[in-house]
C-alpha positions in Angstrom: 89.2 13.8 0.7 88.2 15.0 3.9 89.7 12.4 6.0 92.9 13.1 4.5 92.4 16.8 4.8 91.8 16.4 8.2 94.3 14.0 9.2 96.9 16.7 7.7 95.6 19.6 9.6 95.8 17.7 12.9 99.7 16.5 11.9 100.3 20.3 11.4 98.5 21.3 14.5 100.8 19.2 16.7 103.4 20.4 14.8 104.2 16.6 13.4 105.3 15.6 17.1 105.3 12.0 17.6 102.3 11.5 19.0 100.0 8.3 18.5 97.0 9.0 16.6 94.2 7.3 17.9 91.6 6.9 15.7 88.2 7.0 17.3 86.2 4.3 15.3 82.9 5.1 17.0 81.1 7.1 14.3 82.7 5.8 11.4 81.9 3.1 8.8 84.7 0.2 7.1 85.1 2.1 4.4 86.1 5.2 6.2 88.7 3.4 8.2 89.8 1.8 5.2 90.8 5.2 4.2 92.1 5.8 7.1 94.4 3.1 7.2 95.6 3.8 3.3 96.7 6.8 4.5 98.9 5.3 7.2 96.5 5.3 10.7 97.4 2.4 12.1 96.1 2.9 16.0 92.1 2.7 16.4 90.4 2.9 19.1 86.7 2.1 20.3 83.9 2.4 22.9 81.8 -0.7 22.3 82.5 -4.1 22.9 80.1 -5.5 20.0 81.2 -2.3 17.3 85.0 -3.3 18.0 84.4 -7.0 17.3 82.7 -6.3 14.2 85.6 -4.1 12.9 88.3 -6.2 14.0 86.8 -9.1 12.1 86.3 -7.0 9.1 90.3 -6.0 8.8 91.5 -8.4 6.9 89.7 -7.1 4.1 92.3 -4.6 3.6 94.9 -4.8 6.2 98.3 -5.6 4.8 100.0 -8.8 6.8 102.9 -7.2 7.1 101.7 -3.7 8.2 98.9 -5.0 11.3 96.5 -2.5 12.8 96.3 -2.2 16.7 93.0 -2.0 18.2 92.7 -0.1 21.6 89.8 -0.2 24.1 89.2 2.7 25.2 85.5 2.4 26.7 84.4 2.0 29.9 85.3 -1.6 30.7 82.9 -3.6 32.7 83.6 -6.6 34.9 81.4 -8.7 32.9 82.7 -7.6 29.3 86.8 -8.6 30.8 87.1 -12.1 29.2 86.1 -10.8 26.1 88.2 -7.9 25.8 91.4 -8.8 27.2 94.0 -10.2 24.7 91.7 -8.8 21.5 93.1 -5.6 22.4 97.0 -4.1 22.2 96.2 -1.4 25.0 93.3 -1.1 27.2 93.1 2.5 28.2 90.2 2.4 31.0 91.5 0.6 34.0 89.5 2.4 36.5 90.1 0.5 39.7 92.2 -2.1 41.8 89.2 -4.6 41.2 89.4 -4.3 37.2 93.3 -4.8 37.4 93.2 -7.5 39.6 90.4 -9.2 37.2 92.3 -8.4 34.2 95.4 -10.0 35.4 93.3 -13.5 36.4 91.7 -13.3 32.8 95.1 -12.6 31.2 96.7 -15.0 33.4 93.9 -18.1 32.4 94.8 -17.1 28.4 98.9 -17.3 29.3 99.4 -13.6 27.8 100.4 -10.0 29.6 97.4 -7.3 29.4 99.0 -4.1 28.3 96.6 -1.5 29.7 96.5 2.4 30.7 95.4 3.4 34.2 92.6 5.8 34.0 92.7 8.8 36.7 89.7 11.4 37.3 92.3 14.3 37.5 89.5 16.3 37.4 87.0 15.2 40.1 84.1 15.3 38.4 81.2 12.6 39.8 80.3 11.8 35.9 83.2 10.6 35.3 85.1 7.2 36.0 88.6 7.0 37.0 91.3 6.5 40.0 91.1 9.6 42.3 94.7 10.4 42.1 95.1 9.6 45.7 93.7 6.5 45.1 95.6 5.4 42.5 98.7 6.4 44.5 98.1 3.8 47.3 97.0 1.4 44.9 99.7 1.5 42.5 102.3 -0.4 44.4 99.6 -3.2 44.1 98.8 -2.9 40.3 102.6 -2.9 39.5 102.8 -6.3 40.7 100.3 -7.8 38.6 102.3 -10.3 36.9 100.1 -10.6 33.7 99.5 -6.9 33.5 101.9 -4.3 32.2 101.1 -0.7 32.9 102.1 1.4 30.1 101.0 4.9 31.4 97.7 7.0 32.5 94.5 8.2 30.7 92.4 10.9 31.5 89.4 12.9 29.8 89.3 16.8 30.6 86.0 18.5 31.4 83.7 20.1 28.6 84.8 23.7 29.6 85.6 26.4 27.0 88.0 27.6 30.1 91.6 26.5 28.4 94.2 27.7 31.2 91.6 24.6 33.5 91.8 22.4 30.8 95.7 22.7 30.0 95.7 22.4 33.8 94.4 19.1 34.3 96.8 17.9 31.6 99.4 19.3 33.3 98.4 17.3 36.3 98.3 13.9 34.9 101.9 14.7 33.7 102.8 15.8 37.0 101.3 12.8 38.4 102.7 9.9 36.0 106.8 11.4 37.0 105.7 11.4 40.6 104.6 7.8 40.2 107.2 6.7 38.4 110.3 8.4 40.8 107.9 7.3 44.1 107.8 3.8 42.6 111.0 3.3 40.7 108.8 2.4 37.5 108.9 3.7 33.5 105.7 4.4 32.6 105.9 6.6 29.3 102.3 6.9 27.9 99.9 9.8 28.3 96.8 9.1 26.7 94.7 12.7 26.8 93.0 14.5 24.5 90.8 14.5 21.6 89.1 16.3 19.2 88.4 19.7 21.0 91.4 19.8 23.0 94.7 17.7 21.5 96.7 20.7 20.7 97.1 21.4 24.5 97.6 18.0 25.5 100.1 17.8 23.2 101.5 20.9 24.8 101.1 18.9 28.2 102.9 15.8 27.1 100.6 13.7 25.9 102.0 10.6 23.9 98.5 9.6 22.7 95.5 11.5 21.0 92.1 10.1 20.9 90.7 11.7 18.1 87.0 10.7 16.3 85.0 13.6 14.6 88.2 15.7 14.2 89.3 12.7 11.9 86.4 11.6 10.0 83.9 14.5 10.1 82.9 15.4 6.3 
């Protein structure tokens, strides 16, 4: 019951905006996101190469053919982990750098398929924590646009631990900010926000996020 109790108190939270649920996989067993996906979760997401392999192979077990689940990375991606990641995933949220996208597109390229990833920006500046600097990412993006066997869907970010919400909603507000100013600069559509999870989704929602990333929130007892 409590996945379903949760998953209700989230939709009310967000006021049943049409936002992606995410469902952060990393704490949770099969039969938990079994559960999840009988009560209509269809977007999961996960950290670990090997955990997300396991789970993905397990899916047929109760995934209905006609109603498939997508599978978002949503880890750090390293270099060497690329070949296996890229084209077992719909979205891959963590393109950090010019390197990875470039590296993503020869892998994609080798298997014939377009990569749909997120590009991930440090909004915050914090030295913990990967990402494009945002004026990074603004004199790279011309480049990553042009990726032929890449197709950037939007930005990611991940907000500070802070209990300060005004900095929080913030940063939000700045990836927002930054995603129209990228789009007008560069005469792209990029429509996906993915920020947010379990301690702070209501104000991303508030911010414009299009995805939530949501783990304990979801399957906590």
């Amino acid at each position: 019951m409590a996945i379903k109790e949760n998953l209700t108190k989230i939709k009310e939270q967000i006021d049943n905006i049409n936002v992606k649920i995410i469902a952060v996989t990393k704490y949770s067993s099969q039969e938990q996101i079994f559960e999840a996906y009988n009560l209509g979760i269809r977007n999961f997401g996960e950290s670990y190469l090997q955990d997300a392999i396991e789970k993905i192979s397990r899916k047929s077990q109760y995934e209905n053919p006609e109603d498939l689940i997508s599978w978002h990375f949503i880890g750090r991606l390293q270099k060497n982990k690329v070949k296996q990641v890229v084209g077992k995933f719909c979205l891959i949220h963590s393109v950090d750098s010019l390197e990875l996208g470039v590296l993503i597109n020869k892998v994609a390229n080798g298997n014939e398929l377009v990569q749909d990833v997120l590009l991930q920006v440090n909004i915050s500046g914090e030295e913990t924590k990967a990402g494009f600097n945002p004026d990074d990412l603004r004199g790279s993006f011309g480049k990553l646009i042009k990726l032929p066997n890449v197709r950037i869907q939007g930005l990611m970010t991940i907000a500070p631990k802070t209990d300060d919400e005004n900095l929080i909603r913030s940063y939000f507000s700045d990836l927002s900010s930054l995603q129209k100013e990228l789009n007008k600069n560069f005469m792209t559509d990029i429509k996906e926000l993915s920020m947010g999870m379990t301690n702070d989704y209501k104000m991303a929602v508030e911010c414009g996020a299009t995805m939530i990333r949501i783990g304990k929130g979801l399957f906590k007892d």
